[in-house]
C-alpha positions as CSV (number, residue, x, y, z in Angstrom):
1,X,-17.9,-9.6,30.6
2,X,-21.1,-11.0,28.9
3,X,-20.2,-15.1,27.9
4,X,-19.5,-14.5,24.4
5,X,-22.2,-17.2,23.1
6,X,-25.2,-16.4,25.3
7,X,-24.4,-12.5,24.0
8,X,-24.6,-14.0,19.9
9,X,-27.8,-16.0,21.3
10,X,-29.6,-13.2,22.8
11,X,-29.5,-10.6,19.4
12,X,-30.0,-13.7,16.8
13,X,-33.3,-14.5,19.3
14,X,-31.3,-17.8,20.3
15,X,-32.0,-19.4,16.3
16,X,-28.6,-21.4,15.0
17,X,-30.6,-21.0,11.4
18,X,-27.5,-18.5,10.6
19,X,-24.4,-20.4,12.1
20,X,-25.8,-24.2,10.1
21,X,-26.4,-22.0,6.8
22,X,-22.8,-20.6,7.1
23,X,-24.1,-17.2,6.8
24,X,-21.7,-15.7,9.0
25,X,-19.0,-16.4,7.3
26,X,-20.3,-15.5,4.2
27,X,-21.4,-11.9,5.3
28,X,-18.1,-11.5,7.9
29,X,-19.8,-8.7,9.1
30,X,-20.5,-6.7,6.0
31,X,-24.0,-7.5,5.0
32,X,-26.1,-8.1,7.8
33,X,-27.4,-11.6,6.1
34,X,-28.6,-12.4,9.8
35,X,-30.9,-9.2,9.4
36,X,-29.6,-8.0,12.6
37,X,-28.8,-3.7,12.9
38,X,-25.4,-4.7,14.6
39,X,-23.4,-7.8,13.6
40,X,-23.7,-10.2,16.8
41,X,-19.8,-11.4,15.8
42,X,-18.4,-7.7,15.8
43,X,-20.5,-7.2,19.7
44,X,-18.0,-10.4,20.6
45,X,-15.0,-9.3,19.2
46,X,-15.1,-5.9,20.7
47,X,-15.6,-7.6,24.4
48,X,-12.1,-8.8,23.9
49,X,-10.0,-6.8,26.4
50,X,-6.9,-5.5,24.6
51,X,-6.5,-1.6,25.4
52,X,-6.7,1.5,23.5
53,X,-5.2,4.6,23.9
54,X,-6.6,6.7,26.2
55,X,-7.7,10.2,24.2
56,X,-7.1,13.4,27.1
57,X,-7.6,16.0,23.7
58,X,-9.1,17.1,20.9
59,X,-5.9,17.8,19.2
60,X,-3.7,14.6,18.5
61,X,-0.4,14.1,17.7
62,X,2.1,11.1,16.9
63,X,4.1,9.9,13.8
64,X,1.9,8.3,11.5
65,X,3.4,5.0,9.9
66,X,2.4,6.3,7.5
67,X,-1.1,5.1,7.3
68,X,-4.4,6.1,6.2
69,X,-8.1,4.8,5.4
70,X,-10.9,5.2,2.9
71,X,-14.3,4.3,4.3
72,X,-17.5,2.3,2.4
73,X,-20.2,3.3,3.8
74,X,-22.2,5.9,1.7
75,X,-20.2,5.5,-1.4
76,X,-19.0,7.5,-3.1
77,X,-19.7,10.2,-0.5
78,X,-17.0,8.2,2.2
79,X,-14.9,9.3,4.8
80,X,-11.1,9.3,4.8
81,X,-8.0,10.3,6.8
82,X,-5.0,9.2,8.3
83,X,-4.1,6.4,11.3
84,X,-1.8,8.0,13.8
85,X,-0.5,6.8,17.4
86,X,0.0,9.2,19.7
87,X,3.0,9.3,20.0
88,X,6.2,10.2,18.0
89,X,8.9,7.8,17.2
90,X,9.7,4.8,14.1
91,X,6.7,3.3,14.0
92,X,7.2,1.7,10.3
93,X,5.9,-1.6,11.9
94,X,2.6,-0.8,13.0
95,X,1.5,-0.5,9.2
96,X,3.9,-2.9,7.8
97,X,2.3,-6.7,7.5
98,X,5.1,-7.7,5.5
99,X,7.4,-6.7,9.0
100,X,5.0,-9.0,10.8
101,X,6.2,-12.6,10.8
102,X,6.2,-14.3,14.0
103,X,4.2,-11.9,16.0
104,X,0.8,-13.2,17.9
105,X,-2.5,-12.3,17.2
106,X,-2.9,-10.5,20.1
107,X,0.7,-8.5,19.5
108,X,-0.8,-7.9,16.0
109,X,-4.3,-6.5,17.4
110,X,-2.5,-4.4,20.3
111,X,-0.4,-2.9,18.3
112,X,-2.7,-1.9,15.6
113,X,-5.0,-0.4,18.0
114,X,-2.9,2.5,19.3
115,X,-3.4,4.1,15.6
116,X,-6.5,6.9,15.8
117,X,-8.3,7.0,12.9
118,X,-9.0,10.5,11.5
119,X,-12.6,10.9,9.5
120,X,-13.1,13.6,6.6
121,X,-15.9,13.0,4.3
122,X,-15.4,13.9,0.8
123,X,-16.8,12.4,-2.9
124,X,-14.6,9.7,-4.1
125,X,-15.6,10.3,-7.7
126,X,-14.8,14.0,-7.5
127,X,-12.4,15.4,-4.9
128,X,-10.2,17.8,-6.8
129,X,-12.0,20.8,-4.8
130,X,-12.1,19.3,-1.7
131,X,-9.2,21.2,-0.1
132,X,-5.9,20.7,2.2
133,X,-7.2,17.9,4.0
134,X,-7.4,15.6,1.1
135,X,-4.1,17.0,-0.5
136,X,-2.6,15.6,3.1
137,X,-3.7,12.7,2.9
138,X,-2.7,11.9,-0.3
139,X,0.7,13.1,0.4
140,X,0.6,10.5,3.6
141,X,-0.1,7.6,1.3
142,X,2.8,8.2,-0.9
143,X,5.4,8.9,1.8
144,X,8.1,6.6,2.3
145,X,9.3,6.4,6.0
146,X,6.8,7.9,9.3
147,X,6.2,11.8,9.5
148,X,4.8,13.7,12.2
149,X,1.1,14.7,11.8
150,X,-1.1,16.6,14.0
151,X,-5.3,15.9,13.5
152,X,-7.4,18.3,15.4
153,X,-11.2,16.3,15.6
154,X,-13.9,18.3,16.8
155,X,-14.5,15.9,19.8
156,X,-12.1,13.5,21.3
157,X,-11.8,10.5,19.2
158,X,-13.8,7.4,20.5
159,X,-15.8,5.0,19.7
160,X,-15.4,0.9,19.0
161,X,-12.2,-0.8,17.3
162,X,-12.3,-1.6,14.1
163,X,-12.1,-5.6,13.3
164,X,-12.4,-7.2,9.7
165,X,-11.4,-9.9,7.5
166,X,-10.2,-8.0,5.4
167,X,-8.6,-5.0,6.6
168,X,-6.3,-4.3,9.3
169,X,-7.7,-3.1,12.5
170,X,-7.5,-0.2,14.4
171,X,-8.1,2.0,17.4
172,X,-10.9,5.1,18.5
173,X,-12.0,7.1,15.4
174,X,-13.1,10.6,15.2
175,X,-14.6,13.5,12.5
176,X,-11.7,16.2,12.3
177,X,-11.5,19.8,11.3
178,X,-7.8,20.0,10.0
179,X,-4.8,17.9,9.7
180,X,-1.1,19.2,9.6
181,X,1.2,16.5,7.9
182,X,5.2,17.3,8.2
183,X,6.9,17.3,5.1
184,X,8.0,13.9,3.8
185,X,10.0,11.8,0.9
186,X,7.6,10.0,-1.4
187,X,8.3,6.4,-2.0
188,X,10.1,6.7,-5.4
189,X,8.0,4.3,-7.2
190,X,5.0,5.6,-6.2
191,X,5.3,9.2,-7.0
192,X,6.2,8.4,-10.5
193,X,2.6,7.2,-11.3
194,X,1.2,10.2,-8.7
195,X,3.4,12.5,-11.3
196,X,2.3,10.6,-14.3
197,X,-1.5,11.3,-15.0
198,X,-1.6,9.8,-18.5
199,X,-0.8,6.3,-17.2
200,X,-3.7,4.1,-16.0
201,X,-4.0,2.9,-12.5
202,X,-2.9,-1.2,-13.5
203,X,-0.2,0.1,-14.9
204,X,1.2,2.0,-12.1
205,X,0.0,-0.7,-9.5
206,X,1.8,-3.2,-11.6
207,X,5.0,-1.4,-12.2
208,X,5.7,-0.2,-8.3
209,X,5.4,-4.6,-8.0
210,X,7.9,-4.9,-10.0
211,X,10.3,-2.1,-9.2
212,X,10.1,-3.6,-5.2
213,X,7.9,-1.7,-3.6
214,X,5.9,-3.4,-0.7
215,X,1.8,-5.0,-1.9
216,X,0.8,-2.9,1.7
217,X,2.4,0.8,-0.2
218,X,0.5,-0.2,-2.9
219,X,-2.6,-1.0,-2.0
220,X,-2.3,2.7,0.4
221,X,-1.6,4.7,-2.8
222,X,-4.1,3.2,-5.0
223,X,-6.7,3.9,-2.5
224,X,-6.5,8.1,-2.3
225,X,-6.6,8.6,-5.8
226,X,-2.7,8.5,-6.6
227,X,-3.2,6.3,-9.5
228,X,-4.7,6.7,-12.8
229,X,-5.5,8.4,-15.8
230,X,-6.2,12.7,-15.1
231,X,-9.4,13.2,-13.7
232,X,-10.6,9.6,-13.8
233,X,-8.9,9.2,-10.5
234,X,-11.1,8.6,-7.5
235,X,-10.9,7.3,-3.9
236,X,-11.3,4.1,-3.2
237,X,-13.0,2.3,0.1
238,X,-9.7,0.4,1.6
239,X,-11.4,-2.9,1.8
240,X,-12.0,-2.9,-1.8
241,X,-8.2,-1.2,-2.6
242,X,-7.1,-4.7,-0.6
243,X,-8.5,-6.9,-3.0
244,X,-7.9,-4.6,-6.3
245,X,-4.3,-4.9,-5.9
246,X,-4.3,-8.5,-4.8
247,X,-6.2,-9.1,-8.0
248,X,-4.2,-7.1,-10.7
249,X,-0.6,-8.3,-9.3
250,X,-2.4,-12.1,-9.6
251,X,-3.4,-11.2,-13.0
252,X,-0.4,-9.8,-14.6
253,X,1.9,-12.4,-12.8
254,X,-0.4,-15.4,-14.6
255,X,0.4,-14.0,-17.8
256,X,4.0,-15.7,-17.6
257,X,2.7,-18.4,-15.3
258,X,-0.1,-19.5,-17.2
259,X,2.3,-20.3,-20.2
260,X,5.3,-21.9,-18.6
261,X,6.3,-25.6,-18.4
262,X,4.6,-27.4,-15.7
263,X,6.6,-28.5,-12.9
264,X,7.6,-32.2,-12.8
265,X,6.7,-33.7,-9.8
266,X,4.2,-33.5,-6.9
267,X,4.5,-30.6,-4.3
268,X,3.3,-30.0,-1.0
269,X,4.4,-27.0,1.5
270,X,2.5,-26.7,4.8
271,X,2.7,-24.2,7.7
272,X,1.3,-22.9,10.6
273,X,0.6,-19.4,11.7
274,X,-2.1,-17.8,14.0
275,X,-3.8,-21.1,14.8
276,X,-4.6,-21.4,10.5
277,X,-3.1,-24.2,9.4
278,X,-2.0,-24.7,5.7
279,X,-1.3,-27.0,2.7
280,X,-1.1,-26.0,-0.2
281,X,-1.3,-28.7,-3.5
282,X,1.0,-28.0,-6.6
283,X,0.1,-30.6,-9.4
284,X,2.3,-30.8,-12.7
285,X,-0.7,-29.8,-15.1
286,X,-1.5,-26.5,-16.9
287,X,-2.7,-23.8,-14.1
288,X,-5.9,-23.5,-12.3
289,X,-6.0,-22.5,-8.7
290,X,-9.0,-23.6,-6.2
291,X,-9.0,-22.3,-2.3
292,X,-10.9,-24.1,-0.1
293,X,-11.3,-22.9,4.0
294,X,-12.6,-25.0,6.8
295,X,-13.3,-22.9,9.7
296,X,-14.0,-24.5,12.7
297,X,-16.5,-23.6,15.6
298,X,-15.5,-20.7,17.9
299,X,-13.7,-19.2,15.2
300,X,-13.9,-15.8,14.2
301,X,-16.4,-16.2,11.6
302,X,-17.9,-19.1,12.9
303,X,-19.9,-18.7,16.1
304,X,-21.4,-22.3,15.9
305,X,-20.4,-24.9,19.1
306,X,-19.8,-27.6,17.3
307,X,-20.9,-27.3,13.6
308,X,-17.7,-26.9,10.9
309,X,-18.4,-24.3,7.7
310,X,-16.2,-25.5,4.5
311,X,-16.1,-22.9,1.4
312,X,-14.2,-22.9,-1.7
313,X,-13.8,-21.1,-4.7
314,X,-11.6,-22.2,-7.9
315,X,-10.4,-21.2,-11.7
316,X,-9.4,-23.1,-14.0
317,X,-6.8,-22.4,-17.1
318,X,-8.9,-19.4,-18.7
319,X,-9.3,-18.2,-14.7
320,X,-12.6,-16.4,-13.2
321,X,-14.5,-13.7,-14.6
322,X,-16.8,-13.3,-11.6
323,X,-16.1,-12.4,-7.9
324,X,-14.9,-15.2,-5.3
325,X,-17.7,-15.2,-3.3
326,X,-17.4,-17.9,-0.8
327,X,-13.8,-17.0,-0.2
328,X,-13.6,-13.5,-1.0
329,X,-10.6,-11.1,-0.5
330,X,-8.7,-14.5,0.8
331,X,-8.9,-15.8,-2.5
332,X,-6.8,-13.4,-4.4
333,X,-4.3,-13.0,-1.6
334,X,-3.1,-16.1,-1.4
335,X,-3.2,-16.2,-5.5
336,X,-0.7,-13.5,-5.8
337,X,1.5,-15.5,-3.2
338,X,1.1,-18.3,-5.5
339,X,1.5,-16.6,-8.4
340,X,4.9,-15.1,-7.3
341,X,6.2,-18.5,-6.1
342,X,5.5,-19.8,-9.8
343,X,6.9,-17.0,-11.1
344,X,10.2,-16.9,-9.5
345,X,10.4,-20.7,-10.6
346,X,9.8,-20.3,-14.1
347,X,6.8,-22.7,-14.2
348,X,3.2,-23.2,-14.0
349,X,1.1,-25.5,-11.7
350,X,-2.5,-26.9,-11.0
351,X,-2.6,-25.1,-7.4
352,X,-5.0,-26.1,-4.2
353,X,-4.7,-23.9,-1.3
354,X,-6.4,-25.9,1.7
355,X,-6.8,-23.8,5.0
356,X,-7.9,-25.1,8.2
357,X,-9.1,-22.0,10.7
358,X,-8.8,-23.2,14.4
359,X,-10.5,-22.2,17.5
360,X,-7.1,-19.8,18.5
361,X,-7.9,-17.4,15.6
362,X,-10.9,-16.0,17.1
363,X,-10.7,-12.0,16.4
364,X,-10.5,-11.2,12.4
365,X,-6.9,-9.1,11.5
366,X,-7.5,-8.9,8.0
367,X,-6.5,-10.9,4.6
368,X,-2.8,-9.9,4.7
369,X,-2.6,-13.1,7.1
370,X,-3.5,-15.1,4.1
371,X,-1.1,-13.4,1.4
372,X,1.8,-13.5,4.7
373,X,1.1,-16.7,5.6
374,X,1.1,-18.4,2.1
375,X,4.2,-16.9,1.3
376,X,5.9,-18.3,4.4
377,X,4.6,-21.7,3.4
378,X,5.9,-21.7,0.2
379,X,9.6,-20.3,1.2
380,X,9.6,-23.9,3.2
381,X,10.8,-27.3,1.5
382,X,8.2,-29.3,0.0
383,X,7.6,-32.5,0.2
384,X,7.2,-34.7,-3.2
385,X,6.0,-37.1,-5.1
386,X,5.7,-38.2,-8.1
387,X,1.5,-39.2,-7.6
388,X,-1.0,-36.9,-5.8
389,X,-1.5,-40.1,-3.8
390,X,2.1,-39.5,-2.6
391,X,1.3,-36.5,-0.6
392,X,-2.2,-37.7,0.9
393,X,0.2,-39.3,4.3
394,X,1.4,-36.3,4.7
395,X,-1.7,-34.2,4.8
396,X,-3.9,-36.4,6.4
397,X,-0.8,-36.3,9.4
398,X,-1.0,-32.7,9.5
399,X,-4.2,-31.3,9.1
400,X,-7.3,-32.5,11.0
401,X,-9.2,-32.6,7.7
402,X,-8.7,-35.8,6.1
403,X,-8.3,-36.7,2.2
404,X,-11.8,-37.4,2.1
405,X,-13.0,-33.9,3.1
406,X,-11.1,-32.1,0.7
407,X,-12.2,-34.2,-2.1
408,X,-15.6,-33.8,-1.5
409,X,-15.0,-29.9,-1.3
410,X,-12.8,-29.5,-4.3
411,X,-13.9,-28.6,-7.8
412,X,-10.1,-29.3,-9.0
413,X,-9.6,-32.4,-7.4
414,X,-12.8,-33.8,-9.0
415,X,-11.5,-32.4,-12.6
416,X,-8.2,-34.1,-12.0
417,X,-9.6,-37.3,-11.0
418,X,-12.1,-37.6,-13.7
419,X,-10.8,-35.9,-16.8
420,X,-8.4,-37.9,-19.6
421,X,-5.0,-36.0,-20.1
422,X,-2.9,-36.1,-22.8
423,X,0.0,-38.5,-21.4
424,X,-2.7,-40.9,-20.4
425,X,-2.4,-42.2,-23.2
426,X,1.4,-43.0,-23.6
């Protein structure tokens, strides 16, 4: 195997011009910032050894989890199908992120990449004559528990795994011809808003939350066009599904949060979970949320030997009305954790979510790591106090980043520090 960094110098023409400018982690793959055809990063990852299933037909069978994807390239002509193994049995887990507590990176990656991805191209914006095939897999979003399904391609499916930060990845991909999906029982909640055309699609995302069903089922049925009002229902690309549903649970959980009574002390939870490291701030002030990552070099989005890239997004009371940028779909992942955690409190909080990405996380699994591993940081104990100098000990003894380096990279620190409150002057 080619060494990983002399294979990133050789296609950026040996310039670190992208790794210092933290490009790379900006782009994560998606917009070719370096001006390269092929992402150097996505050459490195697919080096990594971790096996495949080995494809002996055209025609593939196995019990999907069930699983699908919507493509992005081309939009709104994209490609979707399903994600099958192949082979039959419960395999509930291998689409389940909420099921995945404890497992490895490499558990996570291996076991994602037995699913084949199936590849049917269609118009998102208007679908309704597009046949069986998209009928299936609409009917394989919404079901419940794995069914069998058989995919005939038109050439043995092939090709690279898929790696991202923000979706899931997967195995060999391939164009089919048909798909045959075995009857299944919708997941209750979900089939009411597939049923009901009149309601709108934040509605319907909103209301399976509520009613228990898990973010992953969600975020699958709002991405085939299951959701929404009559024939203003379109595909959407799974990346961007991700992030949508992230982003409207967030939203309707801060209505409540916003308003509550602050907490009364100083919080700090902290965790550790595929080499990120985590601690996240709760202040007793009106809410505002700010997320700030550090990755280090050698990390999946950083390629750099020894240069560190630091990004950070934040909201304050009224929250954002543009795109997160810097931190993307992380941003509104571990928001809704937040959010819930406030929620199920009855309170509100000033909120700083500081993530450390270490050399061990060094292939990209996608953002449900964030919205996992936030909500298993704050089902721990805090620590309190009744300053924010009271928790600065702890997180300067368990993240390598030290008080200084947040505060330099933190919008809501700085607006904490500076601004006059109220009881500042009792």
């Amino acid at each position: 195997m080619e060494n990983q960094s002399t294979l990133f110098d050789e296609m950026t023409g040996g310039s670190d011009t992208v790794v210092k400018n933290g490009l790379c982690n900006v782009c994560k793959g998606t917009r070719r910032l370096c001006g390269k055809d092929r992402c150097p990063l996505m050459v490195k990852f697919y080096t990594k050894k971790i096996n495949t299933p080995v494809i002996k037909s055209n025609d593939v069978t196995g019990s999907s989890p069930p699983a699908v994807f919507v493509g992005r390239y081309g939009y709104p002509k994209v490609e979707i199908g399903p994600l099958l193994p192949t082979f039959m049995g419960d395999t509930t887990e291998l689409d389940k992120p909420e099921l995945w507590g404890g497992k490895s990176m490499y558990d996570i990656a291996a076991m994602r990449y037995q699913l084949v991805r199936g590849k049917y191209r269609i118009d998102a914006t208007d679908f309704a004559k597009s046949g069986k095939i998209v009928d299936n897999v609409q009917e394989l979003a919404l079901t419940a528990k794995p069914v069998n399904v058989e995919t005939y391609f038109e050439k043995k499916p092939s090709g690279r795994i898929v790696l991202d930060d923000e979706i899931m990845p997967f195995g060999p991909s391939g164009k089919m011809s048909s798909i045959r999906v075995e009857n299944g029982r919708f997941e209750h909640n979900l089939e009411k808003s597939y049923y009901d055309t009149d309601m709108n699609s934040t509605d319907a995302v909103v209301a399976a939350y509520h009613n228990g069903t898990f973010v992953s089922e969600i975020e699958k049925a709002f991405s085939v066009g299951t959701m929404g009002v009559g024939k203003r229902r379109r595909f959407v690309p799974t990346r961007w599904s991700i992030t949508a549903v992230d982003d409207i649970i967030g939203k309707n959980l801060m209505k409540d949060v916003r308003y509550n009574e602050t907490i009364d002390e100083f919080r700090l939870f902290q965790w550790k979970g595929l080499d990120n490291w985590w601690s996240i701030v709760m202040m007793p002030v009106t809410w505002r949320y700010e997320m700030i990552e550090a990755w280090y070099p050698k990390t999946s989005w950083n390629p750099s030997p020894n240069e560190m890239v630091v990004a950070h997004d934040h909201e304050f009371f009224e929250g954002r009305t543009q795109y997160a940028d810097n931190i993307t779909g992380a941003y509104y992942a571990a928001r809704l954790a937040v959010t819930e955690y406030l929620q199920s409190i009855g309170r509100s909080a000033g909120v700083m979510v500081f993530r450390e990405v270490h050399p061990g996380y060094d292939i990209p699994l996608g953002v449900w790591n964030i919205r996992e591993n936030v909500r298993a940081a704050l089902r721990t104990q805090p620590y309190t106090a009744e300053s924010l100098e009271g928790l600065w000990p702890q997180i300067n003894a368990f993240m390598d980043l030290k008080k200084e380096r947040w505060l330099h990279n933190s919008e809501i620190l700085k607006d904490y520090l500076i601004q006059r409150r109220i009881e500042d002057f009792y």
